[in-house]
C-alpha positions as protocol buffer text, in pm:
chain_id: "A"
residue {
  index: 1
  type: UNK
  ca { x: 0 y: 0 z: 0 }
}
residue {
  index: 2
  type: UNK
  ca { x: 312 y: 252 z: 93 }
}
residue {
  index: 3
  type: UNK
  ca { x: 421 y: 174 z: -282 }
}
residue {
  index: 4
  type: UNK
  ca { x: 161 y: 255 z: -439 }
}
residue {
  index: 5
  type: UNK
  ca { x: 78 y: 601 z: -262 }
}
residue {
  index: 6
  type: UNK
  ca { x: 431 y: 658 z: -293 }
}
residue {
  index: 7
  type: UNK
  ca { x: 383 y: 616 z: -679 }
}
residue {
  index: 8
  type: UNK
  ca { x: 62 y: 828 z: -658 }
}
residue {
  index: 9
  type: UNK
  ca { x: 219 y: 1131 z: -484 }
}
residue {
  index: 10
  type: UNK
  ca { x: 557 y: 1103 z: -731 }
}
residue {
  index: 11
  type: UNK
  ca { x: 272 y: 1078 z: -1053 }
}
residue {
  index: 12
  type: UNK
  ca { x: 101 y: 1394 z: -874 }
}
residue {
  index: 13
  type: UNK
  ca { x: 430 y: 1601 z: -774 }
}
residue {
  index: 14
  type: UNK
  ca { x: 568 y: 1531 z: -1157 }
}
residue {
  index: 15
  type: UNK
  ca { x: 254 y: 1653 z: -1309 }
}
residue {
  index: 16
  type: UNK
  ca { x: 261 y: 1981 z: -1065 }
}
residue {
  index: 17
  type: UNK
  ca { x: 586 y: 2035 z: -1142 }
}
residue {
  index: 18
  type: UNK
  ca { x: 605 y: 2013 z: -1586 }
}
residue {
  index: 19
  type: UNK
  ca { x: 236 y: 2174 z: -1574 }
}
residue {
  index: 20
  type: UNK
  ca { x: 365 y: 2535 z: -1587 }
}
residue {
  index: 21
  type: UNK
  ca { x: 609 y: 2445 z: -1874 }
}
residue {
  index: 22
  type: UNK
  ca { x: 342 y: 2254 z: -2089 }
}
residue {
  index: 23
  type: UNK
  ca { x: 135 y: 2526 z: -2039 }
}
residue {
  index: 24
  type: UNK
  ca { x: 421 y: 2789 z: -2185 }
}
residue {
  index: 25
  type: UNK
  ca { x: 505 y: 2571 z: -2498 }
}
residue {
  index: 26
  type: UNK
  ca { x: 585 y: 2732 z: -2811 }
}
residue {
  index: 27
  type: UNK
  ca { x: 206 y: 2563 z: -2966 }
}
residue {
  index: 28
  type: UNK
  ca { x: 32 y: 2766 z: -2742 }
}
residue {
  index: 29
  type: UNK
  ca { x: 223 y: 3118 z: -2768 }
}
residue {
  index: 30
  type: UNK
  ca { x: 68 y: 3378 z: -3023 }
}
residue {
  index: 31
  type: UNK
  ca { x: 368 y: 3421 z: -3224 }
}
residue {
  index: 32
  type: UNK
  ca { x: 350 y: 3757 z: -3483 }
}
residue {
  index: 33
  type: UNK
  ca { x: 315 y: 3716 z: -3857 }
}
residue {
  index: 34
  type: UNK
  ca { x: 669 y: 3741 z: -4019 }
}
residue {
  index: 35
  type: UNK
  ca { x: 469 y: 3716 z: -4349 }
}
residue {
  index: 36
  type: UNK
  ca { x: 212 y: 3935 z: -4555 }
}
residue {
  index: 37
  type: UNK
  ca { x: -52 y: 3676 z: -4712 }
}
residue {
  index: 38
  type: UNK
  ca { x: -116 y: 3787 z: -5032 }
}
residue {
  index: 39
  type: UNK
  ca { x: -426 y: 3587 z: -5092 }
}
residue {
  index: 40
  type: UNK
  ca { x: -599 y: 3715 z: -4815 }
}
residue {
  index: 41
  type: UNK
  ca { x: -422 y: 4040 z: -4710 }
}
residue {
  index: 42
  type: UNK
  ca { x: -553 y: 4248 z: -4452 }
}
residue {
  index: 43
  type: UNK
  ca { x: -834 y: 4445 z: -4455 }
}
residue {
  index: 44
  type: UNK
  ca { x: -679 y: 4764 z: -4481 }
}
residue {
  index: 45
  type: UNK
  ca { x: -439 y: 4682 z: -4782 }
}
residue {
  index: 46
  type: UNK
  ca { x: -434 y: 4838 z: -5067 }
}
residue {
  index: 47
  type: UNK
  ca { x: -432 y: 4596 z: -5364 }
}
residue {
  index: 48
  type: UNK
  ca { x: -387 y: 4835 z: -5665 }
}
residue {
  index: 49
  type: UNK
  ca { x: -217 y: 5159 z: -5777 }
}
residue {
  index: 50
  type: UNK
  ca { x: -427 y: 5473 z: -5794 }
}
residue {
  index: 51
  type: UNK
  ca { x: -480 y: 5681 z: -6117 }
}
residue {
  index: 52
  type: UNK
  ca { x: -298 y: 5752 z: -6279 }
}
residue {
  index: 53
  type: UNK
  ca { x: 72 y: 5632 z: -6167 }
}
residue {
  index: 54
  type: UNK
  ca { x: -151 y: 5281 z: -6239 }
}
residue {
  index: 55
  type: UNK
  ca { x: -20 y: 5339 z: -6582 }
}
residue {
  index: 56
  type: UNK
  ca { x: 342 y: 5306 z: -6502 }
}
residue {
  index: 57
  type: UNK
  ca { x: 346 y: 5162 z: -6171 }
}
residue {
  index: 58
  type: UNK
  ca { x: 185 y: 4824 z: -6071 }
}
residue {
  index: 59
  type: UNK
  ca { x: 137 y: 4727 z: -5693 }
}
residue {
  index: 60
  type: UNK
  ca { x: 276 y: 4364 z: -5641 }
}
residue {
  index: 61
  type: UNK
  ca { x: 273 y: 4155 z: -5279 }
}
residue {
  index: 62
  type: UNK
  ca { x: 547 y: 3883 z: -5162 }
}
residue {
  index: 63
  type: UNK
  ca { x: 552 y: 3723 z: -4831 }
}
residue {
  index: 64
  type: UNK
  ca { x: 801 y: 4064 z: -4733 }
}
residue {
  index: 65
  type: UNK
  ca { x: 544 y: 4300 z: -4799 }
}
residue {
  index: 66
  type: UNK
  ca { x: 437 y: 4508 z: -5122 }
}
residue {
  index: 67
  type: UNK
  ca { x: 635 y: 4700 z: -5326 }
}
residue {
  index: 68
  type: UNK
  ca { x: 538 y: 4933 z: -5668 }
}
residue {
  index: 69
  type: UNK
  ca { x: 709 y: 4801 z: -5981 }
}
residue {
  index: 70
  type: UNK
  ca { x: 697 y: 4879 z: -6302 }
}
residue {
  index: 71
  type: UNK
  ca { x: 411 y: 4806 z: -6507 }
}
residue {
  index: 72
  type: UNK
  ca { x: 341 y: 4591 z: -6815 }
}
residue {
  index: 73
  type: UNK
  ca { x: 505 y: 4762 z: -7114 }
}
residue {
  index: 74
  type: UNK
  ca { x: 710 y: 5050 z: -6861 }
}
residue {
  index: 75
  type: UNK
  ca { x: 1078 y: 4960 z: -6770 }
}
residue {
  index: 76
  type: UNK
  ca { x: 1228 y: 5140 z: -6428 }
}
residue {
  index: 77
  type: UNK
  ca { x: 1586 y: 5165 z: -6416 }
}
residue {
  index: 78
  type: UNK
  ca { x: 1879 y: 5358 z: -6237 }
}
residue {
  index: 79
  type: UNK
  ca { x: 2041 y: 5626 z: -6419 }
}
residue {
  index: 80
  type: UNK
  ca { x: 2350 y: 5442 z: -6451 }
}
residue {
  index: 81
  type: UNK
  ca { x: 2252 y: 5084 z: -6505 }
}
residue {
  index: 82
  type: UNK
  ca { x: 2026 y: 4842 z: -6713 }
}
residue {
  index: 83
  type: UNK
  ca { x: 2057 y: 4552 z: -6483 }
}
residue {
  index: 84
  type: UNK
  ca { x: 1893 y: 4672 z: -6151 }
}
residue {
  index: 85
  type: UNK
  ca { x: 1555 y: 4703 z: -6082 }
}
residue {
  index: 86
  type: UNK
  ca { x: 1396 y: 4965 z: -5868 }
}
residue {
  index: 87
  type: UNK
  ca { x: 1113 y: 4975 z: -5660 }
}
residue {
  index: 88
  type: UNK
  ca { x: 955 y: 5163 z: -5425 }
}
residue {
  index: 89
  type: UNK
  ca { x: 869 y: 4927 z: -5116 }
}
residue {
  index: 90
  type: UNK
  ca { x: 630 y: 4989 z: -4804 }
}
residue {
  index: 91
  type: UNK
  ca { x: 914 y: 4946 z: -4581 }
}
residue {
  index: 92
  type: UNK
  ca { x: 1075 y: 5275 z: -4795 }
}
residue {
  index: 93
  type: UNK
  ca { x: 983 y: 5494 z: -4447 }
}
residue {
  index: 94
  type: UNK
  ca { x: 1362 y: 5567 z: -4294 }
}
residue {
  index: 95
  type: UNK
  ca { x: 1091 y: 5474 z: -3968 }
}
residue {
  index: 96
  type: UNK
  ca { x: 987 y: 5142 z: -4118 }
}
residue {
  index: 97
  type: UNK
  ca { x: 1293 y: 4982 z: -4238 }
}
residue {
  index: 98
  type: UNK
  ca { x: 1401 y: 4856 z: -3875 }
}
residue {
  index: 99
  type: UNK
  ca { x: 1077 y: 4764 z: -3778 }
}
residue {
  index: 100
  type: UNK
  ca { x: 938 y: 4371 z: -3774 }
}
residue {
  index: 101
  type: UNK
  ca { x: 750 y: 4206 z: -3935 }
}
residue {
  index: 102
  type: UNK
  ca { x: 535 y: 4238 z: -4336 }
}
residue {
  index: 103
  type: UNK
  ca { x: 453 y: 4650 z: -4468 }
}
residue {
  index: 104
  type: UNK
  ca { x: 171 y: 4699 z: -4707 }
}
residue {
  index: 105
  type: UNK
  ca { x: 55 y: 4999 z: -4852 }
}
residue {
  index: 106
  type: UNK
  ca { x: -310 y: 5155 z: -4662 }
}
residue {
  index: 107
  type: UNK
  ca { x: -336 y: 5473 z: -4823 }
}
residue {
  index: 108
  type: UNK
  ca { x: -203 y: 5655 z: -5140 }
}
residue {
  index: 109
  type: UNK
  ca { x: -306 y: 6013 z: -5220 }
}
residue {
  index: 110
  type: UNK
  ca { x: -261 y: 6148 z: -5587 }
}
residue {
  index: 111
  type: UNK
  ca { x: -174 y: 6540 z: -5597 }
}
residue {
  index: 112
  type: UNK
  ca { x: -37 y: 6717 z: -5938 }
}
residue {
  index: 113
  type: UNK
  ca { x: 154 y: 6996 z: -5956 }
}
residue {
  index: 114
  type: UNK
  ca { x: 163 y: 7203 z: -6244 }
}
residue {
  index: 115
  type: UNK
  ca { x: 279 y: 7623 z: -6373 }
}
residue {
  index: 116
  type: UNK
  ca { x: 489 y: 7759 z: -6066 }
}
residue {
  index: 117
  type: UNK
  ca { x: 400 y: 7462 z: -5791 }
}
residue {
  index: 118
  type: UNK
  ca { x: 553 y: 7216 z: -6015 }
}
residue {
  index: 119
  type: UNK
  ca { x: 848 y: 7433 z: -6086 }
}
residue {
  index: 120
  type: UNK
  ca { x: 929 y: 7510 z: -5734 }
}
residue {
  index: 121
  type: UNK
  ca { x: 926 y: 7124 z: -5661 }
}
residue {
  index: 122
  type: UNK
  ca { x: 1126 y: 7063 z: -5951 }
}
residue {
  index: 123
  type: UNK
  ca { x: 1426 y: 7332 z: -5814 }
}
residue {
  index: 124
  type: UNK
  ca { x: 1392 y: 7107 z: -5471 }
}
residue {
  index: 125
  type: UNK
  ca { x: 1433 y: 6788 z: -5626 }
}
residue {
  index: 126
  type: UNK
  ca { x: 1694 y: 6883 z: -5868 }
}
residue {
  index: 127
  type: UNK
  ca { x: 1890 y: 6996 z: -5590 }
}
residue {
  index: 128
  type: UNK
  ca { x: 1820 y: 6672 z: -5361 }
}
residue {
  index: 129
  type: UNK
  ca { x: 1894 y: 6455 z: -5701 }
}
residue {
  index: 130
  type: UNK
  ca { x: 2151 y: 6602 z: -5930 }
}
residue {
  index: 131
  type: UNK
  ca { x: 2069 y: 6339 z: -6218 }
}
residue {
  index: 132
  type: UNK
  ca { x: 1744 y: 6465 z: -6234 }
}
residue {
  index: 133
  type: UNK
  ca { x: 1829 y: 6818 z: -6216 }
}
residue {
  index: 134
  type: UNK
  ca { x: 2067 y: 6719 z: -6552 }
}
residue {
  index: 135
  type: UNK
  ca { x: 1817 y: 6515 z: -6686 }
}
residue {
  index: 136
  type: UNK
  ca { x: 1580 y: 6768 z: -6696 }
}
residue {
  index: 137
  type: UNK
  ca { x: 1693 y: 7075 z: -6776 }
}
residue {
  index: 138
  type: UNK
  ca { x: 1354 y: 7269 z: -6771 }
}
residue {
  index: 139
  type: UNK
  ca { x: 1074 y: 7225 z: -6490 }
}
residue {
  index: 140
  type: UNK
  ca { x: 851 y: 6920 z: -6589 }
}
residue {
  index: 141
  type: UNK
  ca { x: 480 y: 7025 z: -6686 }
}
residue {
  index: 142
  type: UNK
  ca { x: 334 y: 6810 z: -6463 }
}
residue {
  index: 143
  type: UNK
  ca { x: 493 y: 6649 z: -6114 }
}
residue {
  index: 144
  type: UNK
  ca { x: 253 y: 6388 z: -5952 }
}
residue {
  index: 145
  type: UNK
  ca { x: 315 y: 6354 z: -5537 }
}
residue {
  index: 146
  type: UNK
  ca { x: 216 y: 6038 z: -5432 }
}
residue {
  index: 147
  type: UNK
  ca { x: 171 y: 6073 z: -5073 }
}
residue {
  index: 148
  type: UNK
  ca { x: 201 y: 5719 z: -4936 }
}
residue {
  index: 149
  type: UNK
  ca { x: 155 y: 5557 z: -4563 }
}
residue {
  index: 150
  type: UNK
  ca { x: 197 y: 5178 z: -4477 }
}
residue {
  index: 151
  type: UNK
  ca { x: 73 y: 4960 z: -4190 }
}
residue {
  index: 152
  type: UNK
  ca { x: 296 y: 5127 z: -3937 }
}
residue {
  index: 153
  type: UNK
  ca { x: 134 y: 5482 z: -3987 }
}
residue {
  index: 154
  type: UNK
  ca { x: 487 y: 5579 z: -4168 }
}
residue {
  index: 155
  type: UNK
  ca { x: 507 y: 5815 z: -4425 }
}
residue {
  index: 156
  type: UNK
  ca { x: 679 y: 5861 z: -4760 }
}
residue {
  index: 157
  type: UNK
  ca { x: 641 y: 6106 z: -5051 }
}
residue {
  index: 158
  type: UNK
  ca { x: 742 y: 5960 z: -5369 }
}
residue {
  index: 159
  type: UNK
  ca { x: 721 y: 6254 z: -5714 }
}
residue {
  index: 160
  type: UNK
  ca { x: 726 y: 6132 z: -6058 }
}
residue {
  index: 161
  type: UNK
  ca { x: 819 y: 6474 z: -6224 }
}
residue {
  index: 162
  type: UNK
  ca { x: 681 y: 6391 z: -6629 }
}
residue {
  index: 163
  type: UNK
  ca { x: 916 y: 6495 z: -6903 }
}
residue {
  index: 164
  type: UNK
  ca { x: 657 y: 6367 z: -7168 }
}
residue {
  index: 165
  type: UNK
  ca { x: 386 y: 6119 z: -7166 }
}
residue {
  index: 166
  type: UNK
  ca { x: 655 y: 5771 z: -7185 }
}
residue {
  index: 167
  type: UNK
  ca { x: 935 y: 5997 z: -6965 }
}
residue {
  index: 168
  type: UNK
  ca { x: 913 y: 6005 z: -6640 }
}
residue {
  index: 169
  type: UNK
  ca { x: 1124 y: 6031 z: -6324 }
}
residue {
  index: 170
  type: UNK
  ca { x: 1085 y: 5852 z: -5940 }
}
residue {
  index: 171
  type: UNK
  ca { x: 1181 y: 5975 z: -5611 }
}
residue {
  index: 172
  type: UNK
  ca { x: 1115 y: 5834 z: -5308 }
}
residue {
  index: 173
  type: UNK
  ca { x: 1131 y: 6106 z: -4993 }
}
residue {
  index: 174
  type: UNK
  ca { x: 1136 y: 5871 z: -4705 }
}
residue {
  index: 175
  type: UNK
  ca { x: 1155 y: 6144 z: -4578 }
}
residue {
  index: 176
  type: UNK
  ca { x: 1488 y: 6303 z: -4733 }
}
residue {
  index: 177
  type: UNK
  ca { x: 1482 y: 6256 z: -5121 }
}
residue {
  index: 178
  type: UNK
  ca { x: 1818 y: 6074 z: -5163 }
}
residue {
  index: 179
  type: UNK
  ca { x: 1951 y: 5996 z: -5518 }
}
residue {
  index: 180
  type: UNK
  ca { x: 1973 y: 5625 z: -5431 }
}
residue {
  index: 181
  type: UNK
  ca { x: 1606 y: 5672 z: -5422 }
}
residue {
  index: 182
  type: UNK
  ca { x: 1574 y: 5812 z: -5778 }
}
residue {
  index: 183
  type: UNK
  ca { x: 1518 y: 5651 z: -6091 }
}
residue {
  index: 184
  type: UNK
  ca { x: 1379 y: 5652 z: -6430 }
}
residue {
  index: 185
  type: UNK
  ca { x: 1057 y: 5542 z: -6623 }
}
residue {
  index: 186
  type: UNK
  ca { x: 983 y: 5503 z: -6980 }
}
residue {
  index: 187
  type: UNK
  ca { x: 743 y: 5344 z: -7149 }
}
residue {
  index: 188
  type: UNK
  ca { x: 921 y: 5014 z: -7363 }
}
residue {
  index: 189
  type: UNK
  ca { x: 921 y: 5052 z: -7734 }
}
residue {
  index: 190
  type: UNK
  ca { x: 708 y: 4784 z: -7925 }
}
């Protein structure tokens, strides 16, 4: 009889002492998404490019986050090269690039500039980017701001100053427009 309530209170005393560490197993923690689902993306993701960058710019998702790329028949490339390939990812905000976890876009706002606004921008981004400033020797007609925010509330500005309707340029602000943030559009050639 000693044995077996000597078993019973060694059962009872094991179980007592493991509960506390079943109970914190890794199964039962709430672990944060590390991934944006692209199939079923939150509620308050954006899933396409406003008008009218949609024409040039085309708003795709990986398990990172999204990111605007070029569009169907529109190549983006750095002044200097042919081989890389911008884009202009939610996790662009100096604020957001640190941060863990997925960024998606939640709001873009379209504003265009044109006569003396647009020329005033364009003497603040030639100065900030001196490729555009040669590229462009006169102000643009039209500069579109794109005024974008992600998931974390974090802000970027990013201008496409348009030389002609298939020239274009990008700058991401984010928030300082840097000219590793600056590249160019044109519409491919058929």
């Amino acid at each position: 009889m000693r044995l077996s309530l000597l078993k019973f209170a060694c059962v009872v005393a094991s179980i007592v002492a493991v509960s506390p560490w079943a109970a914190a197993h890794e199964s039962h923690r709430v672990e944060p998404i590390d991934y944006l689902n692209c199939e079923h993306p939150p509620g308050d993701a954006m899933v396409a490019a406003p008008a009218p960058i949609d024409q040039w710019a085309y708003l795709v998702c990986s398990g990172k986050g999204q990111t605007l790329v070029a569009a169907p028949g529109w190549q983006w490339r750095y002044p200097n090269s042919w081989f890389d390939r911008p884009i202009a990812p939610a996790w662009a905000p100096a604020a957001s690039i640190d941060e863990p976890g997925p960024k998606y876009f939640t709001g873009m706002t379209v504003t265009v500039l044109e006569g003396d606004a647009a020329a005033a921008q364009h003497s603040l981004l030639a100065s900030a980017v001196p490729a555009y400033g040669e590229a462009f020797a006169t102000p643009p007609a039209k500069i579109y701001r794109v005024s974008v925010e992600n998931n974390l509330g974090h802000e970027m500005d990013v201008w496409f100053p348009q030389q002609g309707p298939d020239d274009l340029w990008a700058i991401l602000c984010v928030p300082e427009c840097r000219p590793d943030y600056a590249f160019i559009i044109q519409k491919l050639k058929p």
